[in-house]
Each structure stands twice: as C-alpha cells, then as structure tokens.
N, C-alpha and C positions, 0 to 999 in steps of 0.2 A: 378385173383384168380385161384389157382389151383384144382385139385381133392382133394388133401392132406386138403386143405384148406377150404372147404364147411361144415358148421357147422353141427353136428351130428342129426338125427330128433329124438327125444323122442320117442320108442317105448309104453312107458306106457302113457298114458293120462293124469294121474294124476301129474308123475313129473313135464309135460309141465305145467300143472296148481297150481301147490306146488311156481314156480319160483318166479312168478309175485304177488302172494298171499301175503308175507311180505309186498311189496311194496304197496298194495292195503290195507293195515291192516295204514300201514305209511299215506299215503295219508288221508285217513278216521280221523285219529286224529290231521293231519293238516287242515284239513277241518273243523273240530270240535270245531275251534278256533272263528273261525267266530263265530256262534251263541253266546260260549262262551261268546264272547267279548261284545254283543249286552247284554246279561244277567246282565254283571259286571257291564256295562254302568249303567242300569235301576235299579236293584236289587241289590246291590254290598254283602249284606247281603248272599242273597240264591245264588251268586254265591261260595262266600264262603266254604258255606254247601257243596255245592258239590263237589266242590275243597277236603277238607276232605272228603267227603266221598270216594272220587275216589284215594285220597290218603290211605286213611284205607285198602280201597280192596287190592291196588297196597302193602302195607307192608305186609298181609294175606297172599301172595302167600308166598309158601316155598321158601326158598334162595337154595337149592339145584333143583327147580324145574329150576331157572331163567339160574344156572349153566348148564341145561339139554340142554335147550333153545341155549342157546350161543357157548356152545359144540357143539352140531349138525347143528348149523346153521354154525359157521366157518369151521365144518368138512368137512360140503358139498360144500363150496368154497373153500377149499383145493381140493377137492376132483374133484372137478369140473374143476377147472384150471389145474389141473396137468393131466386130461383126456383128455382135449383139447392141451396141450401143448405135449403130446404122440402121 
C-alpha cells in the first residue's frame, strides 16, 4: 500500500458515523424477522395486524420523500467513489 492509497480519516465525526448507520438501520430489520416469525408461528392473526399496520405507515411516507432518500444516498456513493478514486 502506497501513500496515495491510505483511506481518507473523516475529519467530521458525524460522516464517520452517517456510513455504517444505513447498515445498522438494515441489520435491525433483519433482525426483526426473528421475533416476527416466532409471532406468525403463535398468533398468525396479530401478526397480520401488524404486517398492515407496518405497511400503512411504509405507504404514508411521501413518494417524494423516498425519492429524497435514494438521491442522497446514491449521491453520496457517487460522491464517494469518485473522491477515492481522485
């Protein structure tokens, strides 16, 4: 490994902690499957229920907000690769 090549340190704190944050949001809903599943097992009814409800909420968000969401997230792995790759 060169000089050229040693990965940038994050001067803001926050970006360092922005990265892995997605990923940690990801994790938590695969995680979430577990119990989930032990619920559908037992309750198959109020799994249901919540199945809609967590659908209801998920349709409520605005469709321009999701657009916001996926803009800035692609933007910043544009953004990000093409930093590293300079």
């Amino acid at each position: 490994m060169t000089a050229g090549d040693e990965p940038a340190e994050p001067v803001d704190r926050w970006t360092a902690q922005a990265r892995p944050a997605f990923l940690y949001v990801m994790y938590v809903f695969l995680l979430w499957s577990l119990p989930m599943s032990i619920v559908a097992g037992l309750r198959p009814a109020m799994a249901q229920a919540m199945i809609r409800g967590m659908a209801a909420y998920l349709a409520a968000i605005p469709e321009p907000l999701y657009a916001l969401f996926g803009t800035g997230y692609l933007g910043y792995t544009v953004a990000r690769e093409w930093g590293k790759r300079r």
